[in-house]
C-alpha positions in Angstrom: -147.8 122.7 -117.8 -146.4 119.8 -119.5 -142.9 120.2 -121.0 -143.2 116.8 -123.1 -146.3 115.7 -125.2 -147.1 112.2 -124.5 -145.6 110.6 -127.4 -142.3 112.4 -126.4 -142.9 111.4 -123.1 -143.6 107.5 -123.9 -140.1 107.7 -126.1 -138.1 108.9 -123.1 -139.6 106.7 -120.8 -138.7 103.5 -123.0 -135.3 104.8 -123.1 -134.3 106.1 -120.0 -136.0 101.9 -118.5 -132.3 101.0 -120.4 -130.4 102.7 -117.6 -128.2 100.2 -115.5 -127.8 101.7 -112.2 -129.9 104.8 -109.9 -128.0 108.6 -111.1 -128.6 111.4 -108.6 -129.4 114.9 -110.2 -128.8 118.0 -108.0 -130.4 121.4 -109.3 -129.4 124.6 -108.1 -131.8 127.4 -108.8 -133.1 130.3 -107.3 -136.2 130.8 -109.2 -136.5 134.8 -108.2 -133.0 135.8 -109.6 -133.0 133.2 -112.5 -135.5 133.2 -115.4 -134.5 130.0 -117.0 -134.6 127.8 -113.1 -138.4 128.1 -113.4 -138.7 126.3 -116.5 -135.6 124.1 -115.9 -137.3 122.6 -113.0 -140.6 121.7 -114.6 -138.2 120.4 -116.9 -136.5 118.2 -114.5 -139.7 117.3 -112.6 -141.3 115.9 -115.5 -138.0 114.3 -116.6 -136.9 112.4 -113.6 -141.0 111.5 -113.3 -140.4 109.2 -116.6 -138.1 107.2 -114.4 -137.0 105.4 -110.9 -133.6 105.2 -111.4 -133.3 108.9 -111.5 -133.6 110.7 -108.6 -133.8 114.9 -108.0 -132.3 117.1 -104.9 -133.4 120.6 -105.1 -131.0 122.8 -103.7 -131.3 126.7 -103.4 -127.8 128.7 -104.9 -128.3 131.0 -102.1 -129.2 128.8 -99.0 -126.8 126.0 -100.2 -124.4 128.1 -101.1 -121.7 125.9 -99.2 -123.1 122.7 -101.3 -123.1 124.9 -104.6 -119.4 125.6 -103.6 -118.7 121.9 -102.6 -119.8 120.3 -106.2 -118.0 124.0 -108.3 -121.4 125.3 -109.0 -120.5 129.2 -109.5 -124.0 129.9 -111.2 -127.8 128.7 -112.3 -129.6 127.0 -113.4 -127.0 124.2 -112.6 -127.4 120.4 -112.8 -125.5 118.1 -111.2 -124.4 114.1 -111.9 -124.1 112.0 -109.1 -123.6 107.6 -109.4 -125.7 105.2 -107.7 -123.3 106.2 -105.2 -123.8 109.8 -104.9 -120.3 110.1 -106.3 -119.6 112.9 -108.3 -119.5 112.2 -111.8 -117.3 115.2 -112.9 -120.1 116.0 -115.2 -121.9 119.5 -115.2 -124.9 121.2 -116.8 -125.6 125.1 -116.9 -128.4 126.2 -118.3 -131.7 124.0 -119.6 -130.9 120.8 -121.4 -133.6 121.1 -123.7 -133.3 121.7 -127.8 -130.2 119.3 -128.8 -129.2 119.3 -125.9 -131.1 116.5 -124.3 -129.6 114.1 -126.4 -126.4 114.6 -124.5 -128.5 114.9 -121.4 -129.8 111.5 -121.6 -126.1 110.0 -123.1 -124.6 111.2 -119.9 -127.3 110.1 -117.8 -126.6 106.7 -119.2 -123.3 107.0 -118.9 -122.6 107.5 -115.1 -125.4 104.8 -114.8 -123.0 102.6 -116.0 -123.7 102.3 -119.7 -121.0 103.6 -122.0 -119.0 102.0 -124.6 -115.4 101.1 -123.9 -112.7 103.4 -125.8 -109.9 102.5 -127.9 -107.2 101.0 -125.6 -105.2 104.3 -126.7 -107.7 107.1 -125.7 -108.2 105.1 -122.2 -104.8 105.0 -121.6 -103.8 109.0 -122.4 -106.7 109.6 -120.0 -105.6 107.9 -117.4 -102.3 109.8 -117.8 -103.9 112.9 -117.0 -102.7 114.2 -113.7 -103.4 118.0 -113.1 -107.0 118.9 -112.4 -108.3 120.1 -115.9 -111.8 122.3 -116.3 -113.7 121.8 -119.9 -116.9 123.9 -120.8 -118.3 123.0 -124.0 -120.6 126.3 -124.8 -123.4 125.4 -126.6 -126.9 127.1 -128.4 -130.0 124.9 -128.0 -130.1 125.3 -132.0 -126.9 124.0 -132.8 -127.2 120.5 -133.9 -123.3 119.8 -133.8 -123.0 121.0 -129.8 -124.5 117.8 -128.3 -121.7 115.5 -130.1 -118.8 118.0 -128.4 -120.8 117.9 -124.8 -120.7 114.4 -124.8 -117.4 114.2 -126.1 -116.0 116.5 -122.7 -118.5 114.6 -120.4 -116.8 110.9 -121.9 -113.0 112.9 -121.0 -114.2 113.3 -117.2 -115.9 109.9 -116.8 -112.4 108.0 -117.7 -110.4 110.7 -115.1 -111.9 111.9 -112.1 -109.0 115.2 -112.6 -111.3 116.3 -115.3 -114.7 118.1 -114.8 -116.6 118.7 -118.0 -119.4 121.5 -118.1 -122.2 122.2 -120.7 -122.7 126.0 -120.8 -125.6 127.2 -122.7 -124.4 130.4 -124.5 -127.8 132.4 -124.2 -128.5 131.9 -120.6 -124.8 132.8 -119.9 -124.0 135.6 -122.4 -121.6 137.1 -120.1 -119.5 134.5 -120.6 -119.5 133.5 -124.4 -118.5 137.8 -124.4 -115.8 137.1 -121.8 -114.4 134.4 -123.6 -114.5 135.6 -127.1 -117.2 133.0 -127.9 -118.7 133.6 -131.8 -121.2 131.1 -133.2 -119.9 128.5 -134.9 -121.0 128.1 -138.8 -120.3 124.4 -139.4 -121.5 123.7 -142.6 
C-alpha cells in the first residue's frame, strides 16, 4: 500500500535531489510488539525509495538490542541519523514522522547532509560552550502545526554540539511518557 500519492511522491522526490551528501537512517522496530513499526516502515521504505542519498538499516529492538543500546534507543519505533560518515548525528526520532512532522523529518535529513544555514555568530558560539552531555525531547502530536518548528529547533542545538542529543517523541505513540512527564496539549493560539 502506498503511503504517498504520486503527486506527494514527485514533491518529495524533487526535494530530497537538493540533499548535499548520503544520510544513513537506522530503524528499530519490532513489528509484533509495536503497532505503529509496521506502518513506520512502509513509511520509510517508500521514503528512502524517492532517493539515493538516503540509505535504510533495519534493525530488530530485540535482536540488536546491543546496537539499540549503543545509539540510546530505549524504545520503538525509533529512527536514527547517521552522516555520510555513519556518524551519529545526535538526532533522534520516536514514533512515525508523518502529519507535520515530516517537515522536520526532511529539514533534519538535509541538515546532517550538510545543508543548514549558518547561525548567528552568538548562538554558535553559546553552543559550542556547552560541555555536559544534555538530552532534549521535543514531544509532539502529528496535528500540531507549531511542533515541527520546536523539533527542528532541538535537532539545530545537537548538530552545532555533539554533547547534545535531540529526540522527537510523538505523544500518542508514547502516552506513557507525556503522563510521566506531566505533558498537557499545548493550546497556542
Amino acid at each position: 500500500m502506498a503511503i504517498f500519492d504520486d503527486k506527494v511522491r514527485k514533491q518529495i522526490g524533487d526535494i530530497l535531489a537538493k540533499l548535499a551528501d548520503r544520510v544513513n537512517l537506522l530503524y528499530f522496530t519490532q513489528e509484533m510488539e509495536c503497532g505503529i513499526c509496521k506502518e513506520t516502515h512502509e513509511f520509510l521504505n517508500e521514503f528512502t525509495s524517492l532517493s539515493d542519498k538516503i540509505g535504510l538499516v533495519v534493525f530488530d529492538f530485540v535482536k540488536d538490542r546491543d546496537k539499540a543500546a549503543h545509539y540510546g534507543v530505549d524504545k520503538i519505533p525509533a529512527i536514527v541519523l547517521l552522516d555520510k560518515n555513519d556518524n551519529d548525528a545526535g538526532l533522534r526520532f520516536f514514533g512515525l514522522p508523518g502529519g507535520y512532522e515530516i517537515n522536520s523529518f526532511i529539514q533534519s535529513i538535509f541538515e546532517v547532509s550538510g545543508l543548514k544555514e549558518p547561525l548567528p555568530a552568538k548562538a554558535a558560539e553559546a553552543l559550542k560552550k556547552i560541555d555536559k552531555d544534555i538530552h532534549l525531547q521535543v514531544f509532539i502530536s502529528l496535528t500540531c502545526p507549531y511542533c515541527p518548528a520546536a523539533v527542528s529547533a532541538a535537532h539545530r542545538i545537537a548538530l552545532e554540539n555533539p554533547r547534545v542529543r535531540a529526540d522527537m517523541v510523538d505523544a500518542g505513540t508514547f502516552p506513557q511518557l507525556a503522563v510521566k512527564y506531566k505533558l498537557a496539549r499545548s493550546r497556542r493560539p
